[in-house]
C-alpha positions as a Markdown table, in Angstrom:
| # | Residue | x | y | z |
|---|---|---|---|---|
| 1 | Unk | -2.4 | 0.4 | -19.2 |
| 2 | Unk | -0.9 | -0.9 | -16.4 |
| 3 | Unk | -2.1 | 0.0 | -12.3 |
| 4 | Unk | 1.1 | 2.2 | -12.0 |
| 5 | Unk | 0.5 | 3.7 | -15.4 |
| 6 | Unk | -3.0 | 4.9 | -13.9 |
| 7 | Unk | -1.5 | 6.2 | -10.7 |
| 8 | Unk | 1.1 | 7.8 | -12.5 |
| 9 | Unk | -1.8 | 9.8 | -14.4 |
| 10 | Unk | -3.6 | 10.3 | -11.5 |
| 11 | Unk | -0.6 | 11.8 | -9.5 |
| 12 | Unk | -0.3 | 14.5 | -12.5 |
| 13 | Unk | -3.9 | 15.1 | -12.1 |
| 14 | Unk | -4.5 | 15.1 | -8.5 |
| 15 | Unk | -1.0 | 16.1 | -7.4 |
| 16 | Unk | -1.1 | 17.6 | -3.5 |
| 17 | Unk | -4.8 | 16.5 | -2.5 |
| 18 | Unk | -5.2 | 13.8 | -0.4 |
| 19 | Unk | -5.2 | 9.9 | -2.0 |
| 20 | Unk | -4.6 | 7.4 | 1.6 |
| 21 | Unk | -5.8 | 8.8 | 4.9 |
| 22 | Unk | -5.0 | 6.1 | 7.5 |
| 23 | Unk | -6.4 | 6.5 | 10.7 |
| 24 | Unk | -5.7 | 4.1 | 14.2 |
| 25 | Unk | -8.3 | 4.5 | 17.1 |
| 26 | Unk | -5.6 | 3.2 | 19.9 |
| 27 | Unk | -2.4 | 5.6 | 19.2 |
| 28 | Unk | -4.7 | 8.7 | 17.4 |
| 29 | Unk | -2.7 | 8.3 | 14.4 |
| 30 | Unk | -3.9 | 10.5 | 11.5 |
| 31 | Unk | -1.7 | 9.9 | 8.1 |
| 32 | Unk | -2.3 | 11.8 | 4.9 |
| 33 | Unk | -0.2 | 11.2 | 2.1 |
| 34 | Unk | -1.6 | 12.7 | -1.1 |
| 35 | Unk | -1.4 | 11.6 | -4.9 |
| 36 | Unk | 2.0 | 12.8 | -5.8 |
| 37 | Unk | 3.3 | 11.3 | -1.8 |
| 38 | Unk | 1.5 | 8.3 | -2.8 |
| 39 | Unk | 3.2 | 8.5 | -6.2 |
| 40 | Unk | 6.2 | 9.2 | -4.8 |
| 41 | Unk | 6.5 | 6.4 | -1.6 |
| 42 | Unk | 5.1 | 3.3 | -4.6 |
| 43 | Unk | 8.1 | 4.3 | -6.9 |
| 44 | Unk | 10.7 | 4.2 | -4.1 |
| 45 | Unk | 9.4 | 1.1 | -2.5 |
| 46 | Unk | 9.1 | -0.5 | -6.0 |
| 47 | Unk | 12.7 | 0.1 | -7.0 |
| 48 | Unk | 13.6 | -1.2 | -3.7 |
| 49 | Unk | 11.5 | -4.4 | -4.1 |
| 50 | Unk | 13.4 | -5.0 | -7.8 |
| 51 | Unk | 17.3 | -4.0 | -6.8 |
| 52 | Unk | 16.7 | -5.9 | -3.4 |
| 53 | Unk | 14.7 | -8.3 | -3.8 |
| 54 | Unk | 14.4 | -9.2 | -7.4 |
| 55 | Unk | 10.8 | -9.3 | -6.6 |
| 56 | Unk | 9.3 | -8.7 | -10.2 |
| 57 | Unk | 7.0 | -10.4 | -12.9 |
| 58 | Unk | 5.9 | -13.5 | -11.1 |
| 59 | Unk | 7.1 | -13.0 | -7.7 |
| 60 | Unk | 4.6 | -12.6 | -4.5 |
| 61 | Unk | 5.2 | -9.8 | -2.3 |
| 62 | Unk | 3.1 | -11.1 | 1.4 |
| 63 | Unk | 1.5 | -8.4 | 3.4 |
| 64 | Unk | 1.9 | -10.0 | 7.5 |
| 65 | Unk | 1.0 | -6.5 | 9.6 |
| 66 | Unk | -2.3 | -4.9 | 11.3 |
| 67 | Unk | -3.5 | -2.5 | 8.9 |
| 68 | Unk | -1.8 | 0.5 | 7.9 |
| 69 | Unk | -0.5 | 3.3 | 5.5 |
| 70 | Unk | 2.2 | 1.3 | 4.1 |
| 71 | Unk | 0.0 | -1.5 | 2.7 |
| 72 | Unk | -1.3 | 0.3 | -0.2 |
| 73 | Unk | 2.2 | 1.9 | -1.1 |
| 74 | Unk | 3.6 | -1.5 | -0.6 |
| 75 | Unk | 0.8 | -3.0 | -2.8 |
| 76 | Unk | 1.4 | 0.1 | -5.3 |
| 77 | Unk | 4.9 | -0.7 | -5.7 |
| 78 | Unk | 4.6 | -4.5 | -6.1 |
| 79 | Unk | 2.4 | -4.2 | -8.6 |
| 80 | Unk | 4.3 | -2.0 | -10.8 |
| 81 | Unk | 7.4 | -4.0 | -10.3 |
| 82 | Unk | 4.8 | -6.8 | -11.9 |
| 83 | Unk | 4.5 | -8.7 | -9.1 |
| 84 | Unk | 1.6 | -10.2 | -7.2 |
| 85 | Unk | 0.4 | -9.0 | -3.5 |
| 86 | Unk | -1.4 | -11.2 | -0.9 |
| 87 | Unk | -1.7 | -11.6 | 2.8 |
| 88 | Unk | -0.7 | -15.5 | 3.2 |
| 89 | Unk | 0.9 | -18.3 | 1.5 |
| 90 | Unk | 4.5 | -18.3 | 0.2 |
| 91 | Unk | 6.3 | -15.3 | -1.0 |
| 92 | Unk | 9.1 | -13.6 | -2.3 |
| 93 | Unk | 9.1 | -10.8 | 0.0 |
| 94 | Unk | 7.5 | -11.0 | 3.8 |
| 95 | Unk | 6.8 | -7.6 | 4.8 |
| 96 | Unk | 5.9 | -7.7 | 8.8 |
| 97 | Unk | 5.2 | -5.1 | 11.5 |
| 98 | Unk | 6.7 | -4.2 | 15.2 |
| 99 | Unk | 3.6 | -4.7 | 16.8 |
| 100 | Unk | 3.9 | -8.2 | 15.9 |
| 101 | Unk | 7.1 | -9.0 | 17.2 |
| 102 | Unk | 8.6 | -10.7 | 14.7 |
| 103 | Unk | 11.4 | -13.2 | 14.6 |
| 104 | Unk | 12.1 | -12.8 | 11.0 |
| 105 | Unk | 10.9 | -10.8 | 7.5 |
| 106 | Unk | 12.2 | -9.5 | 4.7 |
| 107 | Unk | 10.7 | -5.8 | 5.2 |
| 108 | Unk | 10.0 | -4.5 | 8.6 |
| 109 | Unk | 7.0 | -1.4 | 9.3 |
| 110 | Unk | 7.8 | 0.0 | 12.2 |
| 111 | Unk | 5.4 | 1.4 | 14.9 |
| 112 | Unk | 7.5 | 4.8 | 15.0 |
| 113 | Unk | 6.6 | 7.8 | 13.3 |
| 114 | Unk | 6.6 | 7.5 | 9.4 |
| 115 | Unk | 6.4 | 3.5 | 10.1 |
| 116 | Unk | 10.5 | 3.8 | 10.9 |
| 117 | Unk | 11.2 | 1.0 | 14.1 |
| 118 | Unk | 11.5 | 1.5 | 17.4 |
| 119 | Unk | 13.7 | -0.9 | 18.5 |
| 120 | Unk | 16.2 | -3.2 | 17.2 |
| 121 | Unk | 15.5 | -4.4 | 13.6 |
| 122 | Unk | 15.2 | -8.3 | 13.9 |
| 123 | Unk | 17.8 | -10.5 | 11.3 |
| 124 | Unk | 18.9 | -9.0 | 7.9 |
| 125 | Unk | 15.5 | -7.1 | 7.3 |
| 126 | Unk | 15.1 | -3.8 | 5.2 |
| 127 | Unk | 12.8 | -0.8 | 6.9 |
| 128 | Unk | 11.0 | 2.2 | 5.8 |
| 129 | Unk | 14.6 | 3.9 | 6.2 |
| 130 | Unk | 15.6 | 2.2 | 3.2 |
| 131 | Unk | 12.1 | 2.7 | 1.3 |
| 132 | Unk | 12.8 | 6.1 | 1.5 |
| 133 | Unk | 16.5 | 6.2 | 0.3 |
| 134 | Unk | 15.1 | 4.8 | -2.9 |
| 135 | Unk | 15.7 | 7.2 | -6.1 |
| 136 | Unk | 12.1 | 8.9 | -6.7 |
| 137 | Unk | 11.7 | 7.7 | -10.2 |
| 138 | Unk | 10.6 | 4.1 | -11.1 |
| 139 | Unk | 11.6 | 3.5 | -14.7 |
| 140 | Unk | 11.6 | -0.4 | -15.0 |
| 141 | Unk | 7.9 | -1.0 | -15.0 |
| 142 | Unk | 7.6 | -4.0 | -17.2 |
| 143 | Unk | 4.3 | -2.3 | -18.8 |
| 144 | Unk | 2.7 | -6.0 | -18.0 |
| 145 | Unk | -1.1 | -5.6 | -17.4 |
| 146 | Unk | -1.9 | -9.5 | -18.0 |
| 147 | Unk | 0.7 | -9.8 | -14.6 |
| 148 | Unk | -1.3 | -11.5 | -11.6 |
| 149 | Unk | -2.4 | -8.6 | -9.0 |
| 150 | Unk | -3.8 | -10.3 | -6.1 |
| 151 | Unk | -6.5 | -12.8 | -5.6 |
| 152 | Unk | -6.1 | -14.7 | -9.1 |
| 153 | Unk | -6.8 | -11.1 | -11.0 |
| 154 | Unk | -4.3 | -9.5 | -13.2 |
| 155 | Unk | -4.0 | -5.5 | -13.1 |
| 156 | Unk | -5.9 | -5.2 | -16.9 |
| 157 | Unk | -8.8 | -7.3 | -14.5 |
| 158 | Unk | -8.7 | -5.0 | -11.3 |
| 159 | Unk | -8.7 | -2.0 | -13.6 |
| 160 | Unk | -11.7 | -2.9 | -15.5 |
| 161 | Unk | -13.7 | -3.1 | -11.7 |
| 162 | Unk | -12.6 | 0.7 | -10.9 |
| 163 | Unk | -14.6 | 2.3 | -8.3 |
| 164 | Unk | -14.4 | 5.7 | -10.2 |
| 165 | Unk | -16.3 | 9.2 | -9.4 |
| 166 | Unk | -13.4 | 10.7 | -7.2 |
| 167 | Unk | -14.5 | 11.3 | -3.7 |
| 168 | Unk | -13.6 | 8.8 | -1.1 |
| 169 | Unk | -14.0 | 5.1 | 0.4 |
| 170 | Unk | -14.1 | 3.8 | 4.0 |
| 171 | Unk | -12.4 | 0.9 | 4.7 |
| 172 | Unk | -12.0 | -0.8 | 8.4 |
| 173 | Unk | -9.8 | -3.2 | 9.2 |
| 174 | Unk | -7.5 | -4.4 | 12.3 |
| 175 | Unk | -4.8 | -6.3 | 9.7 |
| 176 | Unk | -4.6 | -6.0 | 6.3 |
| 177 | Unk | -6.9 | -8.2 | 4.4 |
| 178 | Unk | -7.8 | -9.2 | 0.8 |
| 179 | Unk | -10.0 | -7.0 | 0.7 |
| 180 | Unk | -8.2 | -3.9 | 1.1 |
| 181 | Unk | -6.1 | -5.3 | -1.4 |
| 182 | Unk | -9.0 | -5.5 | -3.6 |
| 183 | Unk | -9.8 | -2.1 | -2.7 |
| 184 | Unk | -6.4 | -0.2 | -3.2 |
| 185 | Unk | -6.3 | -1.6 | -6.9 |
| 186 | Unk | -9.9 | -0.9 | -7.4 |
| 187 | Unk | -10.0 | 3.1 | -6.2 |
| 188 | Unk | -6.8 | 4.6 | -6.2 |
| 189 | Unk | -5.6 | 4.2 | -9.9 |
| 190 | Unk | -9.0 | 5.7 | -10.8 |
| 191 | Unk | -8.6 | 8.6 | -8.8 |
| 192 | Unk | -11.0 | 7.8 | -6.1 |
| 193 | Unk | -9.6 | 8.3 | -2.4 |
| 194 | Unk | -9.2 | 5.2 | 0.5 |
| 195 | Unk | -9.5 | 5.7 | 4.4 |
| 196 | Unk | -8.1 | 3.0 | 6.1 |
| 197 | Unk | -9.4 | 3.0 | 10.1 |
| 198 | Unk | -8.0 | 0.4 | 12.6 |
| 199 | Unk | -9.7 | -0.1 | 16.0 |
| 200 | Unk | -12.9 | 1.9 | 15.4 |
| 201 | Unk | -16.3 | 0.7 | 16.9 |
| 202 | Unk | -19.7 | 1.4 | 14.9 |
| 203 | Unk | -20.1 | 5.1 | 16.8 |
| 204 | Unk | -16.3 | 5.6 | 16.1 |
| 205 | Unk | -16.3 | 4.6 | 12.4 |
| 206 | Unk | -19.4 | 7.5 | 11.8 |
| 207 | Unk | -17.4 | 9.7 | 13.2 |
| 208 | Unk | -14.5 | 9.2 | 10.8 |
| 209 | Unk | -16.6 | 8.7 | 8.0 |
| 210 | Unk | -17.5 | 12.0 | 8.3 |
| 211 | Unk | -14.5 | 13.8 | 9.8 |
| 212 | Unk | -12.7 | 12.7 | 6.3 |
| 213 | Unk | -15.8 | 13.5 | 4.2 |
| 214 | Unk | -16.4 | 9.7 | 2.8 |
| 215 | Unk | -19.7 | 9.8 | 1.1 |
């Protein structure tokens, strides 16, 4: 079984309830996408990383951008394209964020609503726009669970570590690090829910913790 076999199965199982809640202390911004959005957002932005990019088995897909919503869809869709996700080094496909200010990047997250840009997209780069103009339905998934994941473990590896049980994990971060990585291939193909909060001090991460019921 493959990680976007598992999230496949739990999109038919878990279908509307929330899977990714992201959550950013300086704007307010609350993000729910549930299983079958999740579902949904990883099979567009994988057939967009394949027909674009030609990013599958044993290409690197590089996450460069503060934490967000889009990093575990991103990560979702790499890996069922076959290819590995990681935050440096060099890659295939350079996903970057507004905030930043980038000069250059193959796929730009914008700081506008539904991650679309504010401004002017920098260079040739792809955007959120063109995630979602994607057809719904992923149907070249090379079925390769030995394919590297992220961090020198292959999906077969990452789904062997599932945090299962359902309910939900907490995880804070200002950019996205290896360890959410870790994280999104570890709870969401088994089902189990991921809050991602950026900016939060001690007193503020309690207070999401239990506003979005993580146990």
């Amino acid at each position: 079984m493959t990680i976007h076999d598992a999230l496949t199965a739990r999109a038919r199982e878990l279908g509307h309830s929330p899977a990714v809640v992201f959550r950013d202390a300086d704007t307010g911004e609350r993000t729910e996408l549930s299983w079958a959005t999740l579902h949904n957002w990883a099979s567009k932005g994988a057939n967009l990383l394949l027909d674009h990019f030609d990013a599958g088995l044993g290409a690197q897909v590089r996450l460069d951008m503060p934490a967000h919503w889009m990093a575990p869809v991103l990560s979702l869709a790499a890996w069922a394209t076959g290819a590995a996700v990681a935050v440096e080094g060099e890659c295939d496909v350079h996903v970057v964020h507004e905030a930043d200010e980038p000069e250059g990047g193959d796929l730009l997250v914008g700081i506008g609503m539904g991650g679309r840009p504010m401004g002017p997209v920098p260079g040739d780069a792809l955007t959120v726009v063109d995630v979602l103009a994607q057809p719904d339905d992923f149907v070249d998934d090379p079925g390769d669970e030995g394919a590297w994941a992220v961090g020198g473990r292959t999906q077969a590896t990452l789904l062997s570590e599932a945090i299962g049980g359902g309910g939900r994990v907490l995880h804070a971060a200002d950019r996205v690090d290896e360890a959410l990585l870790f994280l999104v291939a570890r709870t969401l193909p088994a089902g189990t829910g991921l809050v991602i909060a950026r900016g939060y001090d001690d007193v503020g991460l309690k207070k999401v913790a239990t506003e979005e019921k993580v146990a």
